[in-house]
C-alpha positions in Angstrom: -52.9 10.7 -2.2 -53.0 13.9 -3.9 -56.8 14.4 -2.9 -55.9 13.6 1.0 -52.7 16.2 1.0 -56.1 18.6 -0.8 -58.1 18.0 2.3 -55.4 18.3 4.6 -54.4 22.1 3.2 -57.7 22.7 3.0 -58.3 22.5 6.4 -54.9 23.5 7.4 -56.0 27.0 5.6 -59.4 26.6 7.5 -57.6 26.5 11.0 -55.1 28.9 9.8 -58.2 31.5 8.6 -59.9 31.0 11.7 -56.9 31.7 14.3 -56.3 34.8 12.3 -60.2 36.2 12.6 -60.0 35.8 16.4 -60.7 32.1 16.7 -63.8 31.9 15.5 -63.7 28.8 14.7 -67.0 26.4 14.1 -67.7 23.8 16.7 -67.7 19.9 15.8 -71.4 19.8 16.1 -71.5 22.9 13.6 -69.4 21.5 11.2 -70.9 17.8 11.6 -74.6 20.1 10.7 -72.9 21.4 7.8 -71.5 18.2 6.3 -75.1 16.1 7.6 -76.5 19.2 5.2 -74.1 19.2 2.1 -74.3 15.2 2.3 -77.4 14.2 3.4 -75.8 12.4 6.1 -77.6 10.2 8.2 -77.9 10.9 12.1 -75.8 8.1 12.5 -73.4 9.0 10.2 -73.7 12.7 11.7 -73.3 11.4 15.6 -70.0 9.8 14.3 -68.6 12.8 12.7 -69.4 14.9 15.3 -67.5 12.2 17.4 -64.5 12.6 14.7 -64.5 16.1 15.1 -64.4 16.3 18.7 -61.6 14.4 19.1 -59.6 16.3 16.4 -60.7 19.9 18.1 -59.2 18.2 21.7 -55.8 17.5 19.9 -55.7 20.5 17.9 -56.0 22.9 21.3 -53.6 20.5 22.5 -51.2 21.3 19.6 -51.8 24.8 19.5 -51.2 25.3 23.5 -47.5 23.0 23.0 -46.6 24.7 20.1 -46.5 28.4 21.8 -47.8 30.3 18.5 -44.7 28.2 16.8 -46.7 28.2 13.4 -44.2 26.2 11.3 -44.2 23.0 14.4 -48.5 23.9 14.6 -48.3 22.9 10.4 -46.8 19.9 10.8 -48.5 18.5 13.8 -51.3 19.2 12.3 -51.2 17.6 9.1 -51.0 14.1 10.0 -53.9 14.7 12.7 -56.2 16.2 9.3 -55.1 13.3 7.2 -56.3 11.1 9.7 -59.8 12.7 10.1 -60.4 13.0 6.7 -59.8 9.1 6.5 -62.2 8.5 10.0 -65.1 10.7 8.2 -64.5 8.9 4.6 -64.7 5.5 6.7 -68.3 6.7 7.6 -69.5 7.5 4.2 -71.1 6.2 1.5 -69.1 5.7 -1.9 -71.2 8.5 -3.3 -71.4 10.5 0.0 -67.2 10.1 0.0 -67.2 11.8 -4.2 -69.3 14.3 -3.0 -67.1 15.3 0.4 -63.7 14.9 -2.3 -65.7 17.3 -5.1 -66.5 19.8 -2.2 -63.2 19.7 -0.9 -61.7 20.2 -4.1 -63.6 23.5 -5.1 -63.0 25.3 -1.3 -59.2 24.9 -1.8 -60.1 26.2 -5.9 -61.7 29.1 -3.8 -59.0 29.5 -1.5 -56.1 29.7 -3.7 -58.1 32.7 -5.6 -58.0 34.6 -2.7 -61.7 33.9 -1.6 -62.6 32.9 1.9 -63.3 28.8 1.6 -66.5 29.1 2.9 
């Protein structure tokens, strides 16, 4: 549990980073490549993630556009939407492919609490 609320601030501070520098914001298929990379994903296993990732971006925008800059009600739509791709791209992985997406999940939000950028 305390791994999966991880993940979610992670990418809560992700989203949160990238609004602030202008929306520059990686595309699913971007961050699909970078996970396929890091993971050694299969292009399966990337197709599906990509998949994940599109469907989050649609109800993120969808978030952001009903929430009218309203940070605080942006956070907690949010969350539960994060949790639940985090779960969708675990489902896809391997048991060792799952550590490895925890460990590096782990050491961006390390990063990000010591002021560095996540990436």
């Amino acid at each position: 549990m305390k791994k999966l609320l991880l993940m979610c601030c992670f990418l809560l501070g992700i989203s949160a980073a990238s609004h602030a520098q202008g929306g520059m914001r990686r595309s699913p298929e971007e961050r699909a490549k970078e996970l396929q990379t890091q993971l050694k994903l299969t292009d399966d296993q990337t197709t599906k993630i990509t998949a994940v990732y599109k469907e989050q971006a649609t109800k993120m925008d969808s978030v952001r556009t009903a929430a009218n800059g309203d940070r605080d009600a942006m956070r907690s739509a949010m969350r539960p939407m994060m949790e639940a791709t985090n779960t969708k791209i675990k489902a896809i992985l391997t048991a060792e492919q799952a550590a490895a997406y925890d460990k590096a999940m782990k050491e961006r939000m390390d990063r990000m609490r010591q002021g560095g950028s996540g990436q």
